[in-house]
C-alpha positions in Angstrom: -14.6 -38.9 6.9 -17.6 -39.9 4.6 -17.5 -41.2 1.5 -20.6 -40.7 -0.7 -20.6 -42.4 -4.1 -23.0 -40.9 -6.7 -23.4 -42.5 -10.4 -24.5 -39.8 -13.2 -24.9 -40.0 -17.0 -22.4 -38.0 -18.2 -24.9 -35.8 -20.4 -26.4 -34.2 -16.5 -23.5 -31.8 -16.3 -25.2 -29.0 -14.8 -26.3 -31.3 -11.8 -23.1 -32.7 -11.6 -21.5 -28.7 -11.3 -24.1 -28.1 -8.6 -23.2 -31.2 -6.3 -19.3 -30.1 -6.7 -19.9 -26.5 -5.6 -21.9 -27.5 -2.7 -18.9 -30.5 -1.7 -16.2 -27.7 -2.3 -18.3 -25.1 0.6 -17.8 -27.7 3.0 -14.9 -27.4 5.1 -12.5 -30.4 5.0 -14.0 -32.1 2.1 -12.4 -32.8 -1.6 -14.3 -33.9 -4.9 -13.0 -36.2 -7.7 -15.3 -36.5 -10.4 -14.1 -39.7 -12.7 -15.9 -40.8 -16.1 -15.9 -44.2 -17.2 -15.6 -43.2 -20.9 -12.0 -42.3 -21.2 -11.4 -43.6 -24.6 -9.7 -47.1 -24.0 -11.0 -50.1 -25.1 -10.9 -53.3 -22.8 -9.0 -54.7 -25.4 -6.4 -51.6 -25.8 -6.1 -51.7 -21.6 -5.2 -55.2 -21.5 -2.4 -54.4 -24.4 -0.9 -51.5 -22.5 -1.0 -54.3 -19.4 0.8 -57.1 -21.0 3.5 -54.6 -22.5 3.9 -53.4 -19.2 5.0 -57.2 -17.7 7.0 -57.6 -20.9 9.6 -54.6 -20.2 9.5 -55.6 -16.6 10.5 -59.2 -17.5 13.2 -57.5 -20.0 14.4 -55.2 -17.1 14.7 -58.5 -14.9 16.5 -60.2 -17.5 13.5 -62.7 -17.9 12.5 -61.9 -21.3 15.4 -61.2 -24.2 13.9 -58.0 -25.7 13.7 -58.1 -29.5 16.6 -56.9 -31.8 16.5 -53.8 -34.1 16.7 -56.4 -37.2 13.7 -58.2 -35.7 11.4 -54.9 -35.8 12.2 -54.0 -39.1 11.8 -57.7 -40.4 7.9 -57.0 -39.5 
């Protein structure tokens, strides 16, 4: 199997609807068409990170988690 990368602005979508009809004609072969814009910041995807290692530290018993008395004090 061959894998054939191809970078388009996101504003060619008629090209980018030609190229998938011809990979989908091809016996054996499978698109996936990604965009980099999906609406996350850097900032925002490095949030969702660390709050992901905080409730896996929480479920290891690592990290106490935070009280209901604490979230409403903020």
């Amino acid at each position: 199997m061959t894998t054939l990368t191809i970078h388009l602005p996101d504003s060619e979508t008629g090209i980018i609807t030609t190229i998938a009809d011809i990979v989908k004609k091809v016996k054996g072969s499978s698109i996936d068409i990604e965009s980099d814009d999906d609406g996350i910041t850097e900032n925002e995807l490095n949030a969702i990170k660390r709050s992901l290692k905080e409730v896996a530290m929480i479920k290891q018993g690592k990290l106490k988690p935070l009280s209901m008395n604490d979230l409403w004090d903020e």
